[in-house]
TORKE-954445 format. One record per residue (C-alpha): y, z, x. Coordinates in steps of 0.05 Angstrom, whole numbers, plus 5000, padded with zeros to 4 digits. Each point is the difference from the previous one (the first is absolute). Example, Ala and Ser with C-alpha at 12.3 -4.5 7.8 and 13.67 -1.06 7.14 Angstrom:
<sites>
(site (4910,5156,5246))
(site (5069,4987,5027))
</sites>
This chain:
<sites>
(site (3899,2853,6769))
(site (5021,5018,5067))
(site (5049,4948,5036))
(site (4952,4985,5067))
(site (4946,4988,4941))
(site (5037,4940,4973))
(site (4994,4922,5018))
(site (5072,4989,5010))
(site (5001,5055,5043))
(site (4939,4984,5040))
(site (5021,4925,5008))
(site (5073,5016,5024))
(site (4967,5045,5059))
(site (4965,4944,5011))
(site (5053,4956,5012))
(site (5037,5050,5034))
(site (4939,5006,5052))
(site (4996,4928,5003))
(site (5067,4993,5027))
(site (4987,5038,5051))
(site (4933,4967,5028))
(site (5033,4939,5005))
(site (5066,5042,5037))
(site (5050,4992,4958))
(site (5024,5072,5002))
(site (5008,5033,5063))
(site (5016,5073,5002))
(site (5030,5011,4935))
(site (5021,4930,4978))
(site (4998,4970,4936))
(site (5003,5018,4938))
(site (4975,4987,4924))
(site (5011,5011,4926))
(site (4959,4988,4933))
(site (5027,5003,4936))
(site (4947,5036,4956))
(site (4988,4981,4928))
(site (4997,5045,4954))
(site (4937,4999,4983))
(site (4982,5023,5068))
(site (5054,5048,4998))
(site (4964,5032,4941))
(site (4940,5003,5031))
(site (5026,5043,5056))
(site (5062,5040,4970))
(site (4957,5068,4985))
(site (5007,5003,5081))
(site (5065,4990,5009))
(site (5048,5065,5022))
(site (5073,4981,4977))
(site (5048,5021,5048))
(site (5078,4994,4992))
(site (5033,4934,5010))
(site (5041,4964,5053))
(site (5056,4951,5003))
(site (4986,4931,5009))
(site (5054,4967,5041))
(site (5003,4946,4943))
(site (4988,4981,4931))
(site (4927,4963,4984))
(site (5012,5005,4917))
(site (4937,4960,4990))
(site (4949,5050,5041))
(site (5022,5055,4955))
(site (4935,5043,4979))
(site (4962,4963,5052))
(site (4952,5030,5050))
(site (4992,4974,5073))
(site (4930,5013,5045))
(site (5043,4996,5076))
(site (4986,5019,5068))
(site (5033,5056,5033))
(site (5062,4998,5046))
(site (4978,4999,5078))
(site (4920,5002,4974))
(site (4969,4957,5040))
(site (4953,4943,4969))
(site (4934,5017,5044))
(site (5000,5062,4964))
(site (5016,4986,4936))
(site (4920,4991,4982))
(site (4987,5069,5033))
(site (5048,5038,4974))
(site (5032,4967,4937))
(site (5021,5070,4971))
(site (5059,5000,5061))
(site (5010,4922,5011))
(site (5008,4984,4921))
(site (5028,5027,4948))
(site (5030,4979,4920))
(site (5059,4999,4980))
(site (5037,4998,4927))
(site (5068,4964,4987))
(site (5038,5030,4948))
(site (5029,4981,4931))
(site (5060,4978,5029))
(site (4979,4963,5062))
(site (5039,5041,5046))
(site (4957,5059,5020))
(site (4927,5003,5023))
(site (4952,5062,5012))
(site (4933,5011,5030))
(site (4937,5009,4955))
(site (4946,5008,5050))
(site (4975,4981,5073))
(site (5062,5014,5053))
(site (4956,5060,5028))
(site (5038,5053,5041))
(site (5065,4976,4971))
(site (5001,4925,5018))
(site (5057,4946,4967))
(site (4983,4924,4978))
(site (5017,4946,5068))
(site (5064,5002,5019))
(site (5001,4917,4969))
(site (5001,5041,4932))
(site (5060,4963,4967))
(site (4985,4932,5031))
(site (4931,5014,4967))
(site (5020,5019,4930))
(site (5062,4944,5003))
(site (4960,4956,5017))
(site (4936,5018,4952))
(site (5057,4993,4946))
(site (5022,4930,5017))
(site (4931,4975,5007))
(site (4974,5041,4934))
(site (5065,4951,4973))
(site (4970,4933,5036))
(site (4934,5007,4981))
(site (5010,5022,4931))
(site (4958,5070,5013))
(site (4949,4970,5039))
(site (5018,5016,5068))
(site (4977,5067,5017))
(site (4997,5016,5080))
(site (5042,5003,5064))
(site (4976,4990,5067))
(site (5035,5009,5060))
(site (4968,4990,5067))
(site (5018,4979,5075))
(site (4952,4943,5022))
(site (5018,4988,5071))
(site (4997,4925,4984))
(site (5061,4998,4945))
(site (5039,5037,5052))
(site (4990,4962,5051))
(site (5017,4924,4968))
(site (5073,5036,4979))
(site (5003,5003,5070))
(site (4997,4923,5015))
(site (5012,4968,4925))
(site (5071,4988,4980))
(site (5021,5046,4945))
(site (4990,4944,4946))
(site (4949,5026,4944))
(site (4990,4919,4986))
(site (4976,4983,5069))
(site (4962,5062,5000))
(site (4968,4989,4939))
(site (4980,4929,5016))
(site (4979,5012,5071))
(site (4944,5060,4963))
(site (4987,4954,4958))
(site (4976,4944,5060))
(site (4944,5045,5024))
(site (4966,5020,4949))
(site (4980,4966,4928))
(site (4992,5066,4967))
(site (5064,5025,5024))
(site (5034,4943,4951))
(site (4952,5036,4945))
(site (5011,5064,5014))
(site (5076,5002,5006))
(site (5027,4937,4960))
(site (5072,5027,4996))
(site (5000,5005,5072))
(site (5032,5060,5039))
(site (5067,5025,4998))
(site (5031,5031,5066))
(site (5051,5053,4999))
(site (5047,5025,5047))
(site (4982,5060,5036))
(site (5012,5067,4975))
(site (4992,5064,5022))
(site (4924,5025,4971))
(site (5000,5051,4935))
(site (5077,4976,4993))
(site (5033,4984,4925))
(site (5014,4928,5028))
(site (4932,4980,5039))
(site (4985,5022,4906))
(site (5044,4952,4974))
(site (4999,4950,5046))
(site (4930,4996,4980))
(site (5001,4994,4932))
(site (5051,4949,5008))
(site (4948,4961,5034))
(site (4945,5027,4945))
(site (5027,4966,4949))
(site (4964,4939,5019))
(site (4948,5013,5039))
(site (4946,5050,5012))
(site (5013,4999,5087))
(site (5058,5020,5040))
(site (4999,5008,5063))
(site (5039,5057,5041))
(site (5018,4973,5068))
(site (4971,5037,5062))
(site (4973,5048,4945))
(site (4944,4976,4960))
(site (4974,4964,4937))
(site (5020,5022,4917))
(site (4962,4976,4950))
(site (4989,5012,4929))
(site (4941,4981,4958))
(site (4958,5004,4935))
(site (4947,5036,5023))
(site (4987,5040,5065))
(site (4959,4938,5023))
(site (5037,4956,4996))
(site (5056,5032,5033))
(site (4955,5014,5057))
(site (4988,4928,4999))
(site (5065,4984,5008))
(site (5016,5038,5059))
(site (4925,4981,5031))
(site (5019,4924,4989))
(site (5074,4993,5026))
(site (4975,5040,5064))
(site (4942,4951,5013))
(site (5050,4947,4986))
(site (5049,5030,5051))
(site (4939,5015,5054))
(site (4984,4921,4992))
(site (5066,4981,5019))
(site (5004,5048,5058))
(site (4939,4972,5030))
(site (5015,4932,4996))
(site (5069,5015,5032))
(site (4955,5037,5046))
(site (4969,4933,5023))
(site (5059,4967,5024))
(site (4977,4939,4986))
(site (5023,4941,4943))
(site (4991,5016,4931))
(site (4952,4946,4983))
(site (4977,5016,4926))
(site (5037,5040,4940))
(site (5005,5006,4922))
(site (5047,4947,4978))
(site (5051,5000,4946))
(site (4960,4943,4965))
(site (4940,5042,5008))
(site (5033,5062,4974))
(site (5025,4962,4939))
(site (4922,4977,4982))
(site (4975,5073,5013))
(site (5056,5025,4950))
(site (4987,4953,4953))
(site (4931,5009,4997))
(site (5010,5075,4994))
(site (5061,5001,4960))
(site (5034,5043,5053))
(site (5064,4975,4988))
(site (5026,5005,5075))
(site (5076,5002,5006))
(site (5036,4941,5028))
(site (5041,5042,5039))
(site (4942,5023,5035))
(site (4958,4938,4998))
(site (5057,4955,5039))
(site (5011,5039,5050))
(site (4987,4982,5068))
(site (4943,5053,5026))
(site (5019,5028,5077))
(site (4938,4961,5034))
(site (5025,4962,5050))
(site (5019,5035,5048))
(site (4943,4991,5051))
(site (5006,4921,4994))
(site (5087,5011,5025))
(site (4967,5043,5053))
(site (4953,4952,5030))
(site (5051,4929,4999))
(site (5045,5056,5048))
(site (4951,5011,5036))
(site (4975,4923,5010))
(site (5073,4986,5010))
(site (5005,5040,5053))
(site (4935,4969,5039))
(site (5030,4938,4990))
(site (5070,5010,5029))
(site (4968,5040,5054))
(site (5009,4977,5075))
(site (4947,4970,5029))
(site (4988,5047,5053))
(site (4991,5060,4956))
(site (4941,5031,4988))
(site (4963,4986,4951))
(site (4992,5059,4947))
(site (4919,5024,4983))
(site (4968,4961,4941))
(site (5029,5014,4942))
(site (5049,5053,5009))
(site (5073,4986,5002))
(site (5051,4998,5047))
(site (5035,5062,5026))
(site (5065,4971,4985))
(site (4974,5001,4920))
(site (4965,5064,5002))
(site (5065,5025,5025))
(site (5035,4971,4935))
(site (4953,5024,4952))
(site (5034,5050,4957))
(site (4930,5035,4984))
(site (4969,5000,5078))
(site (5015,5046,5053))
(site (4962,5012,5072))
(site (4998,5058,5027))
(site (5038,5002,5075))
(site (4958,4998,5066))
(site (4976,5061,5024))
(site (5031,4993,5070))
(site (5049,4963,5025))
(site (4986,4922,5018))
(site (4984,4994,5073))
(site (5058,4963,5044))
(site (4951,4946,5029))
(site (4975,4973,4924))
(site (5077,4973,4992))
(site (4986,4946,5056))
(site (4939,4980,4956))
(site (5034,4997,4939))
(site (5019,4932,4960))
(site (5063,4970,4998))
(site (5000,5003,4931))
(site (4990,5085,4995))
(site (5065,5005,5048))
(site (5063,5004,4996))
(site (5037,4935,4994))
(site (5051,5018,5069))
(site (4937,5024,5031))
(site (4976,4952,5067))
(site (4938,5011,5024))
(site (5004,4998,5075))
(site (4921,5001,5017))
(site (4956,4946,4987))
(site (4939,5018,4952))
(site (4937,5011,5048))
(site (4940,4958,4985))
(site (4952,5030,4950))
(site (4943,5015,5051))
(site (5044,5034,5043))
(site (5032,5040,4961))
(site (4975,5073,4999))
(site (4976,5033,4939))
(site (5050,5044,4960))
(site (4983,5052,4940))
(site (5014,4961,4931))
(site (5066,5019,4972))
(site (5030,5007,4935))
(site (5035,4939,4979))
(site (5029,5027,4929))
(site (5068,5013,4996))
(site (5031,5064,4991))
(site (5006,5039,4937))
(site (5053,4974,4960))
(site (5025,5031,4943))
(site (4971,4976,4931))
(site (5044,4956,4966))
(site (4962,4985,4944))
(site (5050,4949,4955))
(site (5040,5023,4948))
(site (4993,4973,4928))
(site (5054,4982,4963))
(site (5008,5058,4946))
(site (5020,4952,4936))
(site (5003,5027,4931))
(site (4947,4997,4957))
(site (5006,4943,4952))
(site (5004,5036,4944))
(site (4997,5073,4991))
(site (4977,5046,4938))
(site (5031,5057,4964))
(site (4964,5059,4980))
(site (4971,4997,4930))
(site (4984,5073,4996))
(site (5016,5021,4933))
</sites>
């Protein structure tokens, strides 16, 4: 049977394609794996053309004899269901676990991703976890992972829990919560292993300002995986978006039901953890305290939006300057409160009626720089060895 003829085959170009409708692989991003049984190998092996082997830059003992369906290095996903000859190709570990050769796809003389050892380190420790049932690797960039290791402390706890407060199926879907690593350079031996470290006990790691790695039984449900953390993160961002009080979330008490009921078994680690949700309500008592304090005489800000003395101190807002300079005669108009405290103003307001009509200025501030604050970087609280023999 020819390899494009198969079900595993058709359902990982699926995925593939999947992935990138929903844009999680721009230009050539991404990449994935699946281990083949050998059933399916069978099926497919009179196609095969064996070509000479190549040095793995580590030992996987346990993949010996396996073969891998993976995409291509720099193929990019939106062509992989157009051209899957070029984009994909299999690959054959050998008896020892420290060599692997191509066996067919790779058209015109194309490699496995560049991610090939995290892949096959990583296939090993979750073969090891799952006692042979996990089978695939997906990596992807969803713009929404990305951008929460932006704003999130680097805590996999609080970024577990704080998933875990948008979305009920994000508890079901991921009940050993996420693991964040430190960032690596992509395709490098320690972006692999710091992986599988984190693969040991769970199935989701995140790569800071990279992108999502998951593993998973099926090809499904590692597309799940990715599809539910990233509408997890996309909740949060638009609630954040809001700016306004968190007023409803998943509790721990109603996590604890929802894992009983489903015999999740959610970590306490994870379940305990304080999720990052209020910020908005720390952003609106500044801003009230501010109004407050203010002097009588100063203008009173539009409904609803805050000061400019806050918006100034907001680590995530900037204003763009004025076009043109501010003309001299606004200054006389000005509140006491928007000068400088030396500053006397030596003419009397005029009265409202007579006072003759001036263009509407800009009254943000200037661009600051961001200074978006800095979380604490504390060790994990408690770290894992690699199991990978």
């Amino acid at each position: 049977m020819k390899v494009l003829d198969t079900d595993f085959a058709r359902d990982f170009i699926r995925m593939c394609n999947d992935g990138w409708s929903f844009g999680w692989h721009e230009a050539n991003g991404g990449n994935a794996s699946y281990r083949m049984r050998q059933a399916e190998v069978n099926e497919v092996k009179s196609g095969f053309r064996i070509r000479s082997w190549e040095r793995i830059d580590t030992e996987v003992p346990t993949l010996a004899g396996e073969c891998f369906l993976i995409t291509a290095s720099g193929s990019h996903f939106r062509n992989i269901a157009h051209d899957p000859k070029r984009t994909l190709g299999i690959i054959e570990v050998d008896r020892t676990g420290t060599a692997w050769r191509p066996c067919w796809g790779f058209k015109d003389g194309g490699r496995p991703t560049s991610e090939l050892v995290a892949h096959l380190i990583n296939h090993e420790v979750r073969k090891a976890a799952t006692k042979g049932a996990s089978r695939v690797i997906y990596h992807a960039h969803p713009a929404n992972i990305a951008a929460m290791t932006c704003v999130m402390p680097a805590d996999p706890a609080v970024f577990t829990r704080t998933l875990w407060a948008q979305l009920a199926e994000c508890a079901m879907v991921i009940p050993h919560g996420v693991e964040l690593i430190p960032w690596e350079v992509p395709g490098s031996l320690g972006l692999a292993i710091e992986s599988a470290k984190a693969m040991e006990h769970t199935n989701a790691v995140i790569w800071p300002h990279h992108g999502l790695f998951v593993s998973g039984d099926t090809l499904d449900e590692a597309f799940g995986i990715m599809q539910t953390v990233d509408k997890a993160a996309e909740i949060y961002l638009k609630a954040r978006a809001c700016g306004t009080a968190n007023t409803s979330s998943i509790s721990n008490d109603d996590l604890s039901a929802f894992s009983r009921e489903y015999d999740l078994g959610l970590s306490r680690r994870n379940l305990h953890a304080e999720p990052l949700l209020d910020l908005p309500v720390r952003v609106i008592e500044r801003v009230e305290r501010v109004q407050e304090t203010a002097p009588a005489e100063t203008s009173k800000p539009q409904a609803g939006a805050p000061s400019s003395e806050v918006l100034a101190s907001m680590p995530w807002t900037f204003s763009f300057p004025a076009a043109s300079a501010q003309p001299v005669e606004l200054a006389e108009a000005m509140p006491a409160s928007a000068q400088s405290a030396d500053t006397v103003v030596a003419q009397p307001v005029q009265p409202m009626e007579a006072a003759p009509m001036q263009p509407v200025q800009s009254a943000r501030p200037a661009v600051q720089p961001a200074t978006q604050p800095t979380a604490q970087s504390a060790e994990p609280v408690y770290r894992f060895g690699m199991r990978l023999r």
